[in-house]
Wavefront OBJ file of the C-alpha trace (Angstrom):
o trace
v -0.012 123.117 -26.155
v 0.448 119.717 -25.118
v 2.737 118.858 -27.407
v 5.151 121.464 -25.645
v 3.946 120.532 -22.172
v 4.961 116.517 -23.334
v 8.557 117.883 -24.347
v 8.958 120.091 -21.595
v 8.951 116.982 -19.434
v 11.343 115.289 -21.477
v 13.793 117.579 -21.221
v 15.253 117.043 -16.812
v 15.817 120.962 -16.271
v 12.530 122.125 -17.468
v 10.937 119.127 -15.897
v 12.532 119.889 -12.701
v 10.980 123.664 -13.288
v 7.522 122.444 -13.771
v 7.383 119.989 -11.378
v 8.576 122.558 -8.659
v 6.074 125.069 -9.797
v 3.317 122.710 -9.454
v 4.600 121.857 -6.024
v 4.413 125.397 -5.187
v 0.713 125.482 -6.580
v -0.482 122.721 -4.540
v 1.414 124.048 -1.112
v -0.410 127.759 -2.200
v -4.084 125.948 -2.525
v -3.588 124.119 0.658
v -2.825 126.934 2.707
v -6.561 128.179 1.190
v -8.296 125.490 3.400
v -6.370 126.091 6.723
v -8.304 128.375 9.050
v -7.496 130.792 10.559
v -6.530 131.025 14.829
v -9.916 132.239 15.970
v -12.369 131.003 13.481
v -15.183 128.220 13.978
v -14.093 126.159 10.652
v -17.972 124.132 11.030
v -19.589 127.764 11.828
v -18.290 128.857 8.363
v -19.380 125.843 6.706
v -22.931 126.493 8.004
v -22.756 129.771 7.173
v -21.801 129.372 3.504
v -24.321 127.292 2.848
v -27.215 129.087 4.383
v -26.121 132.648 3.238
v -25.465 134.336 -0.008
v -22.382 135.585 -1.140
v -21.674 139.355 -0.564
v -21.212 141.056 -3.872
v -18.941 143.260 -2.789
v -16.171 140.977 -1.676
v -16.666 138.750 -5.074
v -14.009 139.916 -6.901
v -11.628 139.380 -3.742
v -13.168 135.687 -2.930
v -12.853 134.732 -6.333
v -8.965 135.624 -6.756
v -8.478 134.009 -3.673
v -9.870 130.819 -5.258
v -12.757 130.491 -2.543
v -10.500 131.288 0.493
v -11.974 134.450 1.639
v -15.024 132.770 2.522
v -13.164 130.189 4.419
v -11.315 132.801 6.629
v -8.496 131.020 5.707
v -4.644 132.054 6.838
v -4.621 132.479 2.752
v -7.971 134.635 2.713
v -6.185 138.000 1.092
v -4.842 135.724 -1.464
v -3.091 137.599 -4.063
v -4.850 141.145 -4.167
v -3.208 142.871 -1.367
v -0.255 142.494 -4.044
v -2.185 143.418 -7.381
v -3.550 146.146 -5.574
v -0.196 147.436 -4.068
v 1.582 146.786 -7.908
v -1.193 149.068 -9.523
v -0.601 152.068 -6.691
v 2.835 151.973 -7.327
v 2.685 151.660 -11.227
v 0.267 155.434 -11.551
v 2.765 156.778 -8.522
v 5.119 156.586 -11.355
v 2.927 159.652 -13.543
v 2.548 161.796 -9.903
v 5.769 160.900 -8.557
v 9.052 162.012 -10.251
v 11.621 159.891 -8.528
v 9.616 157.273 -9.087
v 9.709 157.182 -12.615
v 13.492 158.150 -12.423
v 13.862 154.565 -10.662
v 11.809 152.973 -13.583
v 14.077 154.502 -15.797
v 17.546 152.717 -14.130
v 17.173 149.685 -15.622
v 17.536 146.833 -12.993
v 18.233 148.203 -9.920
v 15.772 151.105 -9.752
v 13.068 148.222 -10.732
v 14.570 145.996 -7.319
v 13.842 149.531 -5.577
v 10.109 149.805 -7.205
v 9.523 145.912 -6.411
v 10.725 146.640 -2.804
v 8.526 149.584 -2.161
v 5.775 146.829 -3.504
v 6.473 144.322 -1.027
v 6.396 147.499 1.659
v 2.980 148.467 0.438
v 1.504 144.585 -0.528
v 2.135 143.870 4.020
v 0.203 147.301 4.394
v -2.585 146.675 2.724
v -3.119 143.637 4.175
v -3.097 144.654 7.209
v -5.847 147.104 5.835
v -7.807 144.149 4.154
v -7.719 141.943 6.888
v -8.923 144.601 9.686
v -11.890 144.875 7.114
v -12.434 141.927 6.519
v -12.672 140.636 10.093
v -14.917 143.180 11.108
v -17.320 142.241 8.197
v -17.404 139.098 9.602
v -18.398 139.936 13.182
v -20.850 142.423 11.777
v -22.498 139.845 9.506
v -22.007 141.504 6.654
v -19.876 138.694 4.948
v -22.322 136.050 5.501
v -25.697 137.786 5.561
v -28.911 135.993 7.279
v -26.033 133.833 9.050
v -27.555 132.050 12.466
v -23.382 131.471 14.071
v -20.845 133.356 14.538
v -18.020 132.365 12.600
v -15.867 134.321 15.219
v -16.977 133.018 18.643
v -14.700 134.859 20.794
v -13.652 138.124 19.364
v -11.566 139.794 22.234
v -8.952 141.595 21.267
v -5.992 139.114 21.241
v -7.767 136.729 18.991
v -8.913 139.892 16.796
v -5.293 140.844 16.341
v -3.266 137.230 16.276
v -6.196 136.877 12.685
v -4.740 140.221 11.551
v -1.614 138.916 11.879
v -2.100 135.539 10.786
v -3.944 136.898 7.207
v -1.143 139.065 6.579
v 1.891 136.681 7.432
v -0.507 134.416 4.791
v -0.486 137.477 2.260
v 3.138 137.830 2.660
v 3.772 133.768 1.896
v 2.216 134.047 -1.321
v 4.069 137.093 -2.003
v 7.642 134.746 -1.278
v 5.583 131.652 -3.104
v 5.293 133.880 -6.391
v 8.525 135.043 -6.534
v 10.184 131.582 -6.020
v 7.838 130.480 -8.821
v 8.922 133.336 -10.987
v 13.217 132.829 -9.695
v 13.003 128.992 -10.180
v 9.814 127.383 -11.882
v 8.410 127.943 -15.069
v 6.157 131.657 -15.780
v 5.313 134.519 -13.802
v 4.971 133.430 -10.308
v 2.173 135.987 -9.335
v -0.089 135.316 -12.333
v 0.186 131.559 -11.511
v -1.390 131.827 -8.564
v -3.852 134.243 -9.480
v -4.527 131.477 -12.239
v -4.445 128.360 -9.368
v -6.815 130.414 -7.897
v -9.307 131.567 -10.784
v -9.321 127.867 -12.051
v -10.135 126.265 -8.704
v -13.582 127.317 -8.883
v -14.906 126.146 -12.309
v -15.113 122.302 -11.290
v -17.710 123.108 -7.901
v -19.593 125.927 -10.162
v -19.585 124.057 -13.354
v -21.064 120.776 -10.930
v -23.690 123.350 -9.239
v -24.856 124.210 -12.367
v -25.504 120.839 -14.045
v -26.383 119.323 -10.741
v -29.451 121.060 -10.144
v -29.375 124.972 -10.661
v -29.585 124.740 -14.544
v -29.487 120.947 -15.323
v -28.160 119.749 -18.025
v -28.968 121.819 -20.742
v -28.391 125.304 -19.226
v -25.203 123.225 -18.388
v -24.093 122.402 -22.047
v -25.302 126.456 -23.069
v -22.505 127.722 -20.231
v -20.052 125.865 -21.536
v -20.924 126.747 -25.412
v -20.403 129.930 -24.257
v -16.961 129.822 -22.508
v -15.946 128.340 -25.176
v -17.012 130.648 -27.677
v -15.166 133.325 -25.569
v -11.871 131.768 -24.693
v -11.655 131.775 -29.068
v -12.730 135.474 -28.982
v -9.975 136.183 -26.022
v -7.637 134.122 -27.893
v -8.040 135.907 -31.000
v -8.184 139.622 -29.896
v -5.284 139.041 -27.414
v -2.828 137.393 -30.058
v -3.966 140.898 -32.499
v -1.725 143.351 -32.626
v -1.063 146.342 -34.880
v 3.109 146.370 -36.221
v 4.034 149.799 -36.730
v 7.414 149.161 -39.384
v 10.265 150.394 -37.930
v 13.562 151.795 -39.947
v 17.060 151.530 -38.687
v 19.240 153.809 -40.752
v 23.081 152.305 -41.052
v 26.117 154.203 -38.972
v 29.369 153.242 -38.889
v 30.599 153.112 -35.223
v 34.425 152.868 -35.824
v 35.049 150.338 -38.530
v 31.902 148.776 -38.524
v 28.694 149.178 -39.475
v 25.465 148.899 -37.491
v 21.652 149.329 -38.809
v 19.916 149.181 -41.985
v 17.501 146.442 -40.443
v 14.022 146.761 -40.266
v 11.940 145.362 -37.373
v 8.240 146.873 -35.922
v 6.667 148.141 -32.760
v 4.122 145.566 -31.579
v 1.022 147.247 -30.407
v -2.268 145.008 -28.725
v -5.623 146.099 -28.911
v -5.831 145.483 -25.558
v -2.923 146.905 -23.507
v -3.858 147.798 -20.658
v -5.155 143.700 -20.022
v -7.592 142.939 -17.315
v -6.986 145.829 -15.295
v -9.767 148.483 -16.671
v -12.078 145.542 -15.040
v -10.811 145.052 -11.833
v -10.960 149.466 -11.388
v -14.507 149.373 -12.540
v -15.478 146.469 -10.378
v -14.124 148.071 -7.290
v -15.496 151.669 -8.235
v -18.901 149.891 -8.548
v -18.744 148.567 -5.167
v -18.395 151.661 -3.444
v -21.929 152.366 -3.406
v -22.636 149.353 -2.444
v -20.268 149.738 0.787
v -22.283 153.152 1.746
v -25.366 151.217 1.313
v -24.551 148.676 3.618
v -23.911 151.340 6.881
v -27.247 152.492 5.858
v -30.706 151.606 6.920
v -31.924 149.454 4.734
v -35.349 150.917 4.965
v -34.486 154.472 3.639
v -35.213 155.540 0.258
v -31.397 156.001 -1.110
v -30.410 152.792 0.166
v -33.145 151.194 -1.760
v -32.486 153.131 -4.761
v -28.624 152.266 -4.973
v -29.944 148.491 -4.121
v -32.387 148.614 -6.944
v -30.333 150.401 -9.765
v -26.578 150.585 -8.775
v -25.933 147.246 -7.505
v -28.045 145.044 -8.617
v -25.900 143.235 -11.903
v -28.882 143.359 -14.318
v -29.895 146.518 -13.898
v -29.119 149.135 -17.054
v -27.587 152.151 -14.774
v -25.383 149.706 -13.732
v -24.135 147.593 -17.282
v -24.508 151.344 -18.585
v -21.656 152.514 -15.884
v -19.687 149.652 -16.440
v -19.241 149.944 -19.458
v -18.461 153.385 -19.220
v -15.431 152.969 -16.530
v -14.535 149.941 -18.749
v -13.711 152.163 -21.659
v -12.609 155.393 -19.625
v -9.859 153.045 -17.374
v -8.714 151.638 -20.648
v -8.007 154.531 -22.148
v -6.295 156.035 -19.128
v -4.286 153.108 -17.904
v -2.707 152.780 -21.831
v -1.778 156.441 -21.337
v -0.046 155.907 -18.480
v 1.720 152.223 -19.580
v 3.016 153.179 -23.441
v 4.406 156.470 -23.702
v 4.424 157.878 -27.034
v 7.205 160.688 -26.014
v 9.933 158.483 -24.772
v 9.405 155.622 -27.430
v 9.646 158.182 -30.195
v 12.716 159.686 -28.364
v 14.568 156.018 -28.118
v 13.720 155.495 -31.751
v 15.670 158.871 -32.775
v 18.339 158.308 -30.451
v 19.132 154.677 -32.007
v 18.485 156.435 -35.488
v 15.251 154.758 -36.102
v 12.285 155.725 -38.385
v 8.920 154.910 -39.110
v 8.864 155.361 -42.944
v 7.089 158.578 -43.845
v 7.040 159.698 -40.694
v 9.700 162.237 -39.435
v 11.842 161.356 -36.528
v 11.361 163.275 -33.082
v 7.746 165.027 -32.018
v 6.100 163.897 -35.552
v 6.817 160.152 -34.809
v 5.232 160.704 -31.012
v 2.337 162.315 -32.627
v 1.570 159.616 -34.940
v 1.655 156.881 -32.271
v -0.245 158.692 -30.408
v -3.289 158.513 -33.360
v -2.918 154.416 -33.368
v -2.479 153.802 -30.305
v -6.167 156.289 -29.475
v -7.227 154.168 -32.446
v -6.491 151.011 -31.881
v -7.680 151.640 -28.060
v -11.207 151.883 -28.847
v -12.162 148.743 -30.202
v -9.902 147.099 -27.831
v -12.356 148.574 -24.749
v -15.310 147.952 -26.333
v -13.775 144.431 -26.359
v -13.110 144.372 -23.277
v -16.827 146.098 -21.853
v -18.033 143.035 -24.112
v -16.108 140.174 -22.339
v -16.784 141.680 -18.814
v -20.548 141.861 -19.539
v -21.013 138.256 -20.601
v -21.990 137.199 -16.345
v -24.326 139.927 -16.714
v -26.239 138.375 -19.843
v -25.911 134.454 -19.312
v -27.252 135.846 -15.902
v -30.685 137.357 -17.670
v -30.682 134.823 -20.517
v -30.193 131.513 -18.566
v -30.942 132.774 -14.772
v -27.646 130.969 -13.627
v -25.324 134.178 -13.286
v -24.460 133.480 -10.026
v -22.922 130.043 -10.453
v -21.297 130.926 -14.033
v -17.423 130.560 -12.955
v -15.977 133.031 -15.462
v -16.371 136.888 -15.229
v -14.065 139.273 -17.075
v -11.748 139.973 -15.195
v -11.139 135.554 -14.377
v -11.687 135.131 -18.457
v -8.942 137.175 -19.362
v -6.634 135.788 -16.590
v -6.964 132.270 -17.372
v -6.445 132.298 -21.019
v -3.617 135.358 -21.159
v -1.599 133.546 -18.155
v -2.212 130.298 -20.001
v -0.739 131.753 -23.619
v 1.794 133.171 -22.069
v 3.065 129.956 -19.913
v 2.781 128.161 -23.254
v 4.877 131.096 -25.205
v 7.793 130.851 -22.078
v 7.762 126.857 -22.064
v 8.160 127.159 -26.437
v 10.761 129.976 -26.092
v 12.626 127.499 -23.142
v 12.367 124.500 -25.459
v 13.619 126.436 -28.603
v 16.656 127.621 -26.625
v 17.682 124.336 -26.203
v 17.600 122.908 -29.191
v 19.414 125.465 -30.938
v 22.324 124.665 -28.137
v 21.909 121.066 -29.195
v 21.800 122.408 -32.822
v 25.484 124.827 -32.339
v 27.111 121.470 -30.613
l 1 2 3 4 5 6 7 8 9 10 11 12 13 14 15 16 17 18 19 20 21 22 23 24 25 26 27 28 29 30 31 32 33 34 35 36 37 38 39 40 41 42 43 44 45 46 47 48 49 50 51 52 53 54 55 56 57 58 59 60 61 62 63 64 65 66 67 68 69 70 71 72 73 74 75 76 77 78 79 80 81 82 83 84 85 86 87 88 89 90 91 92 93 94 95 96 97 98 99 100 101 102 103 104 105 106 107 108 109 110 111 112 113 114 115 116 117 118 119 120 121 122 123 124 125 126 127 128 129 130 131 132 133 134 135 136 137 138 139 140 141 142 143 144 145 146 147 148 149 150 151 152 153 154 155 156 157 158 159 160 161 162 163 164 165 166 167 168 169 170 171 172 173 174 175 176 177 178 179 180 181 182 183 184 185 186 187 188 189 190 191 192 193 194 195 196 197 198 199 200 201 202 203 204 205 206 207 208 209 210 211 212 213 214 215 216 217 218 219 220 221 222 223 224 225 226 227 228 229 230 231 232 233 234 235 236 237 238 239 240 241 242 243 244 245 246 247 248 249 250 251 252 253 254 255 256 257 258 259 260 261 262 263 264 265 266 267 268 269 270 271 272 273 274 275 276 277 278 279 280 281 282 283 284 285 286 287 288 289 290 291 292 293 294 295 296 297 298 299 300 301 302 303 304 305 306 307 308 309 310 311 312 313 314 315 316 317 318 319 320 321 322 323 324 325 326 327 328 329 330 331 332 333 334 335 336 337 338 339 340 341 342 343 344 345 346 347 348 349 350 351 352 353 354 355 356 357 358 359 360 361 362 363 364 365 366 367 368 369 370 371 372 373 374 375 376 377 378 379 380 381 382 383 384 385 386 387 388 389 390 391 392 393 394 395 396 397 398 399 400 401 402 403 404 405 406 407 408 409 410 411 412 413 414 415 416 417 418 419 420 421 422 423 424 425 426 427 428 429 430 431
């Protein structure tokens, strides 16, 4: 890896790339730590270190890189985005027309990304109306003694709606220019910036004084031992062979090659996660409005919420492996591969062409899916059991949805950079 990063920088158009989407990186972090119009910056200070972090917004803060905390213009950070690109990806199974743009090739996918964007400034509005209210409720920085929104009339309230979503619709612009003229996928980059920011302060916490040093040295056994385990199952893949039968198309002929369909254990990636987070944080929400005395409240306190508790790994694990299943349904369609395959006269050997060949990728890819989600419960429980084993859950700076992030955006940044480099040298090589 840093052999390619080392010639990547020797070579003045991919530096230029790199160096620009590091630029864009740092500009995207800074914006984390600017406040927002409204907000006492020392009354959230206070306030984050005298309260505990609310569960429910954990997932948001953390791919934010700390920001939502802050109440920082960038305090949406990139999920407004994820959220909206997920919406608009099932839309595809309810709504015809949008799969008929997915099928255009480029310019029904400019239409899809543009509905995106559309939905992405909606949400945020959504997120951010939420989000402020949280915070004048107290419910984002519980046991807080300051407001962290002194005056909350209804100008400020709506110039911080504003602000946050102008923020959420920067990053939006910042990814894309990463993803136009830098180096990777501009959105994952920053999702990445943001994951990564928080493993210095957590790993510090931890051997500081919340686990010293040996609970210190145990974490990071551990994240090691899982970035190899991520590294391995993610590189996996199962090659279906593929035929090509030769045609002559005027005086030439085409086919007779051979070549396979590459097929992951885990396909549908960290997104069975993120669903089973949020789903799990529902009850949590209905808890909140509730009083805190009353026996349901208590119960969905005890046993739904609380990380350690088995209802709740037991559920988890259970949306884990029912999201993965459905969101590989919905992302690798046996149908319309099998129908390319005969169109282009290709086979899988022993298989026949047409509804046979769907049928039979339909068995390995329900194969292949389920020890891919029990992977995936596995990785996503690992907070869950450092949290019992070493009582330091709450400062451990990996989860599995951040796990899977890091290491898959880093592979793939590497794979892009290699593919960039090997491009040019073969031009080098045909001059």
């Amino acid at each position: 890896m840093l052999g390619a990063f080392a010639r990547a920088f020797r070579t003045p158009d991919l530096r230029r790339k790199l160096l620009f989407t590091i630029g864009i990186m740092v500009v995207f972090r800074a914006g984390s730590f600017l406040p927002t119009p409204g907000v006492s910056y020392p009354n959230v200070q206070v306030c984050i270190d005298r309260s505990a972090e609310n569960d429910l917004l954990g997932l948001v803060n953390l791919f934010s890189g700390g920001a939502l905390l802050q109440l920082s213009v960038f305090s949406l950070g990139i999920m407004p985005y994820i959220t909206a690109s997920i919406i608009i990806q099932l839309l595809r199974v309810v709504i015809p027309k949008f799969e008929e743009l997915h099928k255009e090739g480029q310019a029904g996918t400019a239409k899809l990304t543009q509905y995106t964007r559309y939905l992405t400034i909606g949400l945020a509005v959504l997120q951010s109306t939420t989000i402020i209210t949280f915070a004048r409720s107290g419910n984002l920085f519980q046991g807080c003694p300051v407001d962290v929104i002194p005056d909350d009339s209804p100008m400020t309230l709506l110039i911080m709606v504003i602000t946050m979503t102008a923020g959420t619709g920067l990053i939006m612009w910042l990814g894309e220019m990463i993803t136009e003229r830098g180096v990777g996928n501009g959105m994952s980059l920053l999702i990445f910036t943001s994951i990564a920011a928080s493993f210095p302060g957590a790993m510090w916490s931890i051997a500081g004084g919340a686990g010293g040093i040996g609970k210190f040295l145990a974490v990071m056994g551990i994240i090691v031992l899982v970035i190899a385990l991520v590294v391995f199952v993610e590189q996996s893949q199962r090659r279906v062979p593929v035929q090509y039968a030769k045609r002559m198309v005027g005086r030439r002929m085409y086919g007779g090659s051979s070549t396979y369909i590459p097929i992951k254990i885990n396909m549908a990636g960290v997104i069975p996660v993120i669903f089973a987070s949020s789903l799990l944080a529902v009850p949590t929400l209905i808890a909140q409005f509730g009083d805190p005395t009353a026996g349901w409240v208590q119960w969905i306190t005890r046993y739904v919420a609380a990380p350690e508790a088995p209802l709740h790994i037991g559920i988890y694990v259970l949306l884990i492996i029912f999201f993965c299943y459905f969101y590989t349904a919905i992302t690798f369609n046996p149908d319309e591969v099998a129908d390319n395959m005969k169109k282009y006269g290709g086979f899988i050997p022993g298989i026949r062409a047409g509804r046979p060949t769907a049928e039979y990728l339909d068995y390995v890819i329900t194969r292949i899916t389920a020890p891919g989600s029990i992977y995936l419960a596995l990785v996503a429980l690992i907070p869950t059991i450092a949290f019992i084993v070493l009582d330091v859950g709450s400062n451990i700076p990996f989860g599995g949805a951040s796990i899977l992030i890091v290491v898959g955006v880093g592979l793939e940044t590497v794979k892009q950079i290699e593919s960039q480099l090997q491009q040019r040298h073969y031009e080098g090589f045909l001059r």
